[in-house]
Kinemage of the C-alpha trace (Angstrom):
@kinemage 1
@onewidth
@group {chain A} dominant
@subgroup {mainchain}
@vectorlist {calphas} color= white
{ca unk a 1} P -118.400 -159.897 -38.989
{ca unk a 2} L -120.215 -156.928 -37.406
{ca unk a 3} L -122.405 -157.869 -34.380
{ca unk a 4} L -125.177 -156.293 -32.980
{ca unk a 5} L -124.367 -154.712 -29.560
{ca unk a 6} L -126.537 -155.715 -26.577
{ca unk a 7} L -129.375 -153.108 -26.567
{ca unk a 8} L -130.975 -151.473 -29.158
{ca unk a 9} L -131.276 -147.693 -29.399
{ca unk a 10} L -134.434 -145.610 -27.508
{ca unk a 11} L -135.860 -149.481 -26.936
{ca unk a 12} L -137.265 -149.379 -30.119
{ca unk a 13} L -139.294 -152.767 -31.252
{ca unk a 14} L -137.191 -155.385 -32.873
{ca unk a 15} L -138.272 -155.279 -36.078
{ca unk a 16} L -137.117 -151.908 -36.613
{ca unk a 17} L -133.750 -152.755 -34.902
{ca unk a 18} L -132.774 -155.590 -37.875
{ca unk a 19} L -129.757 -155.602 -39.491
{ca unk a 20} L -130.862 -156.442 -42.884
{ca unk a 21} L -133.637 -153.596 -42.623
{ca unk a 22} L -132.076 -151.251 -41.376
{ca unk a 23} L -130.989 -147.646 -42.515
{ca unk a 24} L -129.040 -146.384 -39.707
{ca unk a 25} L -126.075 -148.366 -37.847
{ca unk a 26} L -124.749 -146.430 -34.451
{ca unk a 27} L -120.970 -147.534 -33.354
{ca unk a 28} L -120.494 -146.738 -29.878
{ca unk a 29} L -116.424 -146.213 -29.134
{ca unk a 30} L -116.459 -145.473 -25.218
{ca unk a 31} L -112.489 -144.531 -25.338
{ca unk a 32} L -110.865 -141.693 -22.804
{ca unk a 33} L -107.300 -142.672 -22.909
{ca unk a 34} L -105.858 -139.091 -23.651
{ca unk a 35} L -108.347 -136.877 -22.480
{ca unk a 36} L -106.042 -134.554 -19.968
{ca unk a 37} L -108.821 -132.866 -17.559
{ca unk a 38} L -111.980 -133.789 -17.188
{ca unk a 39} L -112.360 -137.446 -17.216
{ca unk a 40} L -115.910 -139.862 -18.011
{ca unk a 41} L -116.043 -139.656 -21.918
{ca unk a 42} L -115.713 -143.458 -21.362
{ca unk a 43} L -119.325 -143.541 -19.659
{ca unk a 44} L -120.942 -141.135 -22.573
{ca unk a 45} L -122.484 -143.614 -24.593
{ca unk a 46} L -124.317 -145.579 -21.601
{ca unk a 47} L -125.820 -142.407 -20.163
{ca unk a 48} L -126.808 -141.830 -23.862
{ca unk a 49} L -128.340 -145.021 -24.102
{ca unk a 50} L -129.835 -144.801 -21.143
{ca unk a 51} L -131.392 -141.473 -21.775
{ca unk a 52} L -132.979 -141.982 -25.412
{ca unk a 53} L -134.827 -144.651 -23.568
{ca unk a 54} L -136.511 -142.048 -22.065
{ca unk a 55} L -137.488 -139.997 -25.100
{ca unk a 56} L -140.438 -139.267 -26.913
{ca unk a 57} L -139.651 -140.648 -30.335
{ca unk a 58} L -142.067 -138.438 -32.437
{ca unk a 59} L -140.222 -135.324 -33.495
{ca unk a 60} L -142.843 -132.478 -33.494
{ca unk a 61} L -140.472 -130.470 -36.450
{ca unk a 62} L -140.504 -133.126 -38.784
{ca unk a 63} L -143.661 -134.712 -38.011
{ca unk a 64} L -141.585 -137.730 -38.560
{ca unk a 65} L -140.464 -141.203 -36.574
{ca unk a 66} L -137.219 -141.564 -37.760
{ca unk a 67} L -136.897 -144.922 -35.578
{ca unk a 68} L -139.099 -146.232 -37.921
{ca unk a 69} L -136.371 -146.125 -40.543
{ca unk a 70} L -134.823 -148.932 -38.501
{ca unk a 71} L -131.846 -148.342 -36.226
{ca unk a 72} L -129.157 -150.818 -35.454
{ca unk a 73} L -126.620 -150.627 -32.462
{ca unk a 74} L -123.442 -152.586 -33.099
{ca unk a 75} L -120.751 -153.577 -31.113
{ca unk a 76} L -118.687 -151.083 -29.527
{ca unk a 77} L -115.237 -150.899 -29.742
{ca unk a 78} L -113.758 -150.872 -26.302
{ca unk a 79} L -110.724 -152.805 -26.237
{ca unk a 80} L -107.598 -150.545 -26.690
{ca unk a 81} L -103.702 -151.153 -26.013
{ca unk a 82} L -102.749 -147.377 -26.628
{ca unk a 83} L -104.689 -144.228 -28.512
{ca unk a 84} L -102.155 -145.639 -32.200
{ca unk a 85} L -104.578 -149.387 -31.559
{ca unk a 86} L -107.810 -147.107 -31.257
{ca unk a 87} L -107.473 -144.859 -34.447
{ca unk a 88} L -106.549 -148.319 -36.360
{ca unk a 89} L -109.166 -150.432 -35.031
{ca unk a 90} L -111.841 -147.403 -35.494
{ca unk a 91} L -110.343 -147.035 -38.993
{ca unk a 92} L -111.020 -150.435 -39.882
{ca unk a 93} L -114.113 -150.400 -38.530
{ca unk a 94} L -115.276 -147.670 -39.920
{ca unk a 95} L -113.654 -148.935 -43.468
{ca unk a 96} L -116.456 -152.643 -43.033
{ca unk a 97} L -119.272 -150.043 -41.457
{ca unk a 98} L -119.171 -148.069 -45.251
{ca unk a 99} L -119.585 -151.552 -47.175
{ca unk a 100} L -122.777 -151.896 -45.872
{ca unk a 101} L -124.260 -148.419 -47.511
{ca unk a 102} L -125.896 -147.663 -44.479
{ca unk a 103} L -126.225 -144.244 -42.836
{ca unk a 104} L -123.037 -144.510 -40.634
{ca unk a 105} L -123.631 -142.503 -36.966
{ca unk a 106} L -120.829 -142.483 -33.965
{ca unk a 107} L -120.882 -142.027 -30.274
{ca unk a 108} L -117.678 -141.729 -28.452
{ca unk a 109} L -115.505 -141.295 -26.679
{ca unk a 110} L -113.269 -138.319 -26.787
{ca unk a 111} L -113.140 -136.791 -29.444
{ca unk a 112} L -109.890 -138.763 -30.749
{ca unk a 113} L -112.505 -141.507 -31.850
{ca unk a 114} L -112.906 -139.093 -34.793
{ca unk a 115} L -109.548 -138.962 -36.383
{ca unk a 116} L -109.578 -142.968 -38.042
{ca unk a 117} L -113.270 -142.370 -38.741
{ca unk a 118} L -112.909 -139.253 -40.943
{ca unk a 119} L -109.694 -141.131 -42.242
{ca unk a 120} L -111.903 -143.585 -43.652
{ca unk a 121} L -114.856 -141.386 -44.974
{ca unk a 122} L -112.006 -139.464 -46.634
{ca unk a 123} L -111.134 -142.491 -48.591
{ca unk a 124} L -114.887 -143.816 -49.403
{ca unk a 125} L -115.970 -140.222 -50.756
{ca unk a 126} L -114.544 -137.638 -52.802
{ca unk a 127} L -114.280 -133.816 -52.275
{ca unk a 128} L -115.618 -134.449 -48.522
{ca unk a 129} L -115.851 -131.425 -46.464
{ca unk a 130} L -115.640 -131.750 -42.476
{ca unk a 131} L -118.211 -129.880 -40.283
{ca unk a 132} L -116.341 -129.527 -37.119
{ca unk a 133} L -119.057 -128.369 -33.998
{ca unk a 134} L -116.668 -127.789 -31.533
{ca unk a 135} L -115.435 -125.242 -28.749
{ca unk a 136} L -111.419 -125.630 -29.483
{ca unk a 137} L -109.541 -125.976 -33.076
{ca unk a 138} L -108.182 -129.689 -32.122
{ca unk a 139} L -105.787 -128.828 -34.410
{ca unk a 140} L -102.532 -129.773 -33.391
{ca unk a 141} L -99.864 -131.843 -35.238
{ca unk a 142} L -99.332 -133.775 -31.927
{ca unk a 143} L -99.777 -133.809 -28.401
{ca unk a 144} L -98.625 -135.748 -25.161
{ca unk a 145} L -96.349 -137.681 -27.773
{ca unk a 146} L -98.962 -138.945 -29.992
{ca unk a 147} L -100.843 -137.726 -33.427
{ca unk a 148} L -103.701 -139.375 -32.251
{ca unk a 149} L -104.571 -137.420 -28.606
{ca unk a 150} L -108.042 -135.571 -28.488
{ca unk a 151} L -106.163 -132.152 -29.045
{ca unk a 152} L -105.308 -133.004 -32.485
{ca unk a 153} L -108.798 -134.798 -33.788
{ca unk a 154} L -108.763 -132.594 -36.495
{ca unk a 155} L -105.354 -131.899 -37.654
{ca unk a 156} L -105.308 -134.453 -40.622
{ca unk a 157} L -108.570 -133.399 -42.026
{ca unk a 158} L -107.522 -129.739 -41.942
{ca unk a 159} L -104.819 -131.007 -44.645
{ca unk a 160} L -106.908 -133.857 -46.376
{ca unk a 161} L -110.474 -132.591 -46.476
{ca unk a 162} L -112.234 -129.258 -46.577
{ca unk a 163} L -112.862 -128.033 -43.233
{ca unk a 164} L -115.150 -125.986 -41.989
{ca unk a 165} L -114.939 -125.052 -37.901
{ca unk a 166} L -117.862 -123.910 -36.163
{ca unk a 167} L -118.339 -122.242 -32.538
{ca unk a 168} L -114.366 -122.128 -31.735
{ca unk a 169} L -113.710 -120.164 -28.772
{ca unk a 170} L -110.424 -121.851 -27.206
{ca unk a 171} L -106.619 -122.945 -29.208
{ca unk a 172} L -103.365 -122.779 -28.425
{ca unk a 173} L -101.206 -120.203 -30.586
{ca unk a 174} L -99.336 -123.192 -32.296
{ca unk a 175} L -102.395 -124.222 -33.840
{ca unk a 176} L -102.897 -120.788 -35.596
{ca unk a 177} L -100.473 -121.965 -38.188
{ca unk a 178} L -102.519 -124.611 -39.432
{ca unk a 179} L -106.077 -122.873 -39.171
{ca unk a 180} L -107.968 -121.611 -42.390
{ca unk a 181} L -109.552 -118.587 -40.677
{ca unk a 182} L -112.108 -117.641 -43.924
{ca unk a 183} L -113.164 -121.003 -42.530
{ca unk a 184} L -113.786 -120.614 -39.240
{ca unk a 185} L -117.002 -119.321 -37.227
{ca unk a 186} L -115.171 -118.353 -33.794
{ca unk a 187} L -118.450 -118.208 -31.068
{ca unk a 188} L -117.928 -114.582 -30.380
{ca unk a 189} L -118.731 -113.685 -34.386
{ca unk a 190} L -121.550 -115.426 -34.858
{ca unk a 191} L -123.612 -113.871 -32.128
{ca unk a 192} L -126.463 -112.141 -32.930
{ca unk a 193} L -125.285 -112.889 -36.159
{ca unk a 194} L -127.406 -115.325 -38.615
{ca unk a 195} L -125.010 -114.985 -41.795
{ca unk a 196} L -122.584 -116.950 -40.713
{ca unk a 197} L -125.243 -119.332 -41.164
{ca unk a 198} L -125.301 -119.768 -44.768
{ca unk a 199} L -121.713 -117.934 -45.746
{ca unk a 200} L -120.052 -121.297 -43.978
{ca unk a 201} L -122.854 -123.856 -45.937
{ca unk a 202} L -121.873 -122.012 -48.672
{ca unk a 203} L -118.365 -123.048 -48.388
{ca unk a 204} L -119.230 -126.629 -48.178
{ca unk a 205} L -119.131 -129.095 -50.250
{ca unk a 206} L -121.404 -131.428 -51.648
{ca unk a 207} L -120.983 -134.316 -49.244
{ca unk a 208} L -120.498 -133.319 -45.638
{ca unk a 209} L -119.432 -135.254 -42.054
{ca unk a 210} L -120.132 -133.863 -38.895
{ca unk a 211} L -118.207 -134.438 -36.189
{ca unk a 212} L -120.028 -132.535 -33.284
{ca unk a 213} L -118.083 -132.337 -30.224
{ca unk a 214} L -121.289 -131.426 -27.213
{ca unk a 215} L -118.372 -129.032 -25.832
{ca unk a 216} L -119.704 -126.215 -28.556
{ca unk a 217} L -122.602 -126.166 -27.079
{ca unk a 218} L -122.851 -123.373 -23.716
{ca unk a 219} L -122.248 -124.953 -20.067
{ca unk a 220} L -125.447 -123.836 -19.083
{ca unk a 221} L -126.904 -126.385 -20.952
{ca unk a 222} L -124.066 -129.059 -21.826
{ca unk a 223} L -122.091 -128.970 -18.464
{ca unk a 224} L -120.959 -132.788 -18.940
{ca unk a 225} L -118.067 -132.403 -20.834
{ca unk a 226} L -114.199 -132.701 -19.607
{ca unk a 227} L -113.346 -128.740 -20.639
{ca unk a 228} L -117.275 -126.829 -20.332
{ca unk a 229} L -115.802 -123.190 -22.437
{ca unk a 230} L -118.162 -120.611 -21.443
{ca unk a 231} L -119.693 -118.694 -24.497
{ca unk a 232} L -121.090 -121.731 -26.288
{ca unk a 233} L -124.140 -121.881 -28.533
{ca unk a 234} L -127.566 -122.290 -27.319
{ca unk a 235} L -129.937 -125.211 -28.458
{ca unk a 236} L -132.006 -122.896 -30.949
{ca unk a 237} L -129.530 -121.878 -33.206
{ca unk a 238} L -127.451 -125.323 -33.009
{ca unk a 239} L -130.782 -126.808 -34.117
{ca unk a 240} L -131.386 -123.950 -36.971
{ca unk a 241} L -127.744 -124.363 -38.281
{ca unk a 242} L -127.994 -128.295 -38.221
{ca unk a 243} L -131.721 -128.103 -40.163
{ca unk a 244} L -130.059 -126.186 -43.391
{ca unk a 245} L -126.853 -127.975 -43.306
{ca unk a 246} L -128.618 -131.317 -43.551
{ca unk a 247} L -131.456 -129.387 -46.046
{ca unk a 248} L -128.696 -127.799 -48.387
{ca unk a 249} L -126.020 -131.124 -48.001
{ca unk a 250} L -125.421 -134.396 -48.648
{ca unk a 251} L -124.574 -135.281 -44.904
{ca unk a 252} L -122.928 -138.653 -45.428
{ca unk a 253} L -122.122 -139.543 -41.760
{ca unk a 254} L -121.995 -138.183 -37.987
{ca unk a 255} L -120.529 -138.170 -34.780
{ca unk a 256} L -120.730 -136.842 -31.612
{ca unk a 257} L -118.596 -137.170 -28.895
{ca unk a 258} L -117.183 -135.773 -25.225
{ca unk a 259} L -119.970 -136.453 -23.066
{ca unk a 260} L -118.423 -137.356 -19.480
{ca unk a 261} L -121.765 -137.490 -17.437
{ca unk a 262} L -122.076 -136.054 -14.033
{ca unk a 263} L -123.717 -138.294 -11.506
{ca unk a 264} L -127.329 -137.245 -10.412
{ca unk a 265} L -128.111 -135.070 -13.344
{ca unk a 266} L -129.280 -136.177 -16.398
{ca unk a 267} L -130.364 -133.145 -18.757
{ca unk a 268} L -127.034 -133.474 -20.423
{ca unk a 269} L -127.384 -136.813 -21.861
{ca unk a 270} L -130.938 -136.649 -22.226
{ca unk a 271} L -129.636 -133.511 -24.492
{ca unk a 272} L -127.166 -135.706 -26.041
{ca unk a 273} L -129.791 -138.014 -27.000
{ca unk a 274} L -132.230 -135.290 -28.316
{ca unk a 275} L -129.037 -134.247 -30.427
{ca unk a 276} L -128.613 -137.574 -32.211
{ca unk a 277} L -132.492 -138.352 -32.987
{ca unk a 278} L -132.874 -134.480 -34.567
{ca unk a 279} L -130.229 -135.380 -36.197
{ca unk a 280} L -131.631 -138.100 -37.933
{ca unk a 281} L -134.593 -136.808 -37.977
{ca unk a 282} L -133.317 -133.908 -40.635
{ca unk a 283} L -131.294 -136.591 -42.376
{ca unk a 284} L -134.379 -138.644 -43.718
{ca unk a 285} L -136.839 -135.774 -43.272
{ca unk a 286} L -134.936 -133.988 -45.977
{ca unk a 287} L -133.190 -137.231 -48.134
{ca unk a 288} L -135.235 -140.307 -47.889
């Protein structure tokens, strides 16, 4: 049975934090056991937590509470024998999370968190397209002896789903083999450039998952992450790109993950927290 973890989201009331009620369900999945520089992705979804309490919970853009669509935290997952243990128990997770018909949302974690999740959605939905935010391809068959290491998040879905890869600005050459570039938005082409905009919506499906990885995003403004690429995108245009994705699609489910927080400053969870509620926000400003 799914439990209800500890605190609720933003401290919101608890009548908007009921299971039964509900709309939205958060799983928190604070794993880091590949991650091979940076380390803290474990500590993401406190400083998250811990942030959004913080927040202003109308959203000026929307004109909306989204809160007030009721969110539930459940239990994290948190226990893990090796990174093969994590992608099944997320998997399975993920697998009782979709029986409830609730609007799934993830916090990890590295970004490996993503691989049983999308595994799962893959099976629940047809014709599912991936939106991958990221600054590197994660494509890679395998790495550090397993399928299932950060580095290779998206490798599966590359072959199972349609994938589309957005603000890639760092691979290895061996993952060139396995990359659909007519799908790809590298960061250096879509500066100063808005049609990437809809040319990669239009290549979407009906039904969409995100998995947003805050590494896209520029250091300047997202330092808290275990590789910070230079050259990311800036909050505007993450924001106008997420607004017609979730306008134009049926986004199904999200994630975000790779926030490793850096002690004494807080704009980058704060950010991370900002992230998730615009999220929602477009979700059931657009679809209610």
């Amino acid at each position: 049975m799914i439990q209800k973890y500890k605190d609720t989201f933003a401290g919101i009331k608890d009548k908007f934090a009921s299971f039964e009620s509900s709309k939205i369900l958060l799983q928190s999945i604070p794993y880091d056991g590949t991650s091979t520089w940076g380390k803290g992705a474990d500590k993401g979804f406190a400083a998250f937590m811990d942030a959004a309490e913080n927040m202003e919970l109308y959203d000026i853009e929307t004109d909306s509470q989204v809160y007030e669509k009721g969110i539930v935290t459940v239990e994290e997952l948190n226990s893990f024998s090796s990174p093969e243990d994590m992608y099944t128990q997320t998997y399975i997770r993920t697998k009782e999370l979709l029986k409830t018909n609730k609007f799934l949302t993830f916090f990890g974690g590295e970004h490996s968190i993503s691989i049983g999740i999308i595994k799962a959605f893959n099976e629940h939905y047809d014709n599912l397209s991936i939106l991958q935010i990221d600054a590197h391809a994660d494509l890679r068959p395998s790495y550090e002896g397993t399928p299932y290491n950060h580095a290779c998040a998206l490798h599966e879905a590359r072959h199972s789903c349609n994938l589309i890869q957005v603000g890639i600005r760092s691979m290895d050459s061996s993952e060139k083999e396995f990359m659909d570039y007519s799908k790809v938005y590298f960061a250096d082409a879509i500066l100063d450039n808005e049609k990437w905009i809809q040319e990669s919506i239009d290549q979407m499906t009906e039904n969409i998952y995100i998995t947003f990885d805050l590494d896209a995003l520029d250091p300047s403004i997202m330092p808290a992450t275990g590789t910070p690429e230079p050259g990311g995108l800036e909050w505007p245009t993450t924001l106008k790109y997420l607004r017609q994705v979730f306008k134009q699609k049926n986004v199904i489910g999200f994630d975000i993950v790779e926030l490793a927080p850096i002690e004494n400053l807080n704009s980058p969870q704060f950010l991370a927290a900002k992230l998730y509620y615009k999220m929602l926000s477009y979700k059931f400003s657009n679809h209610e």
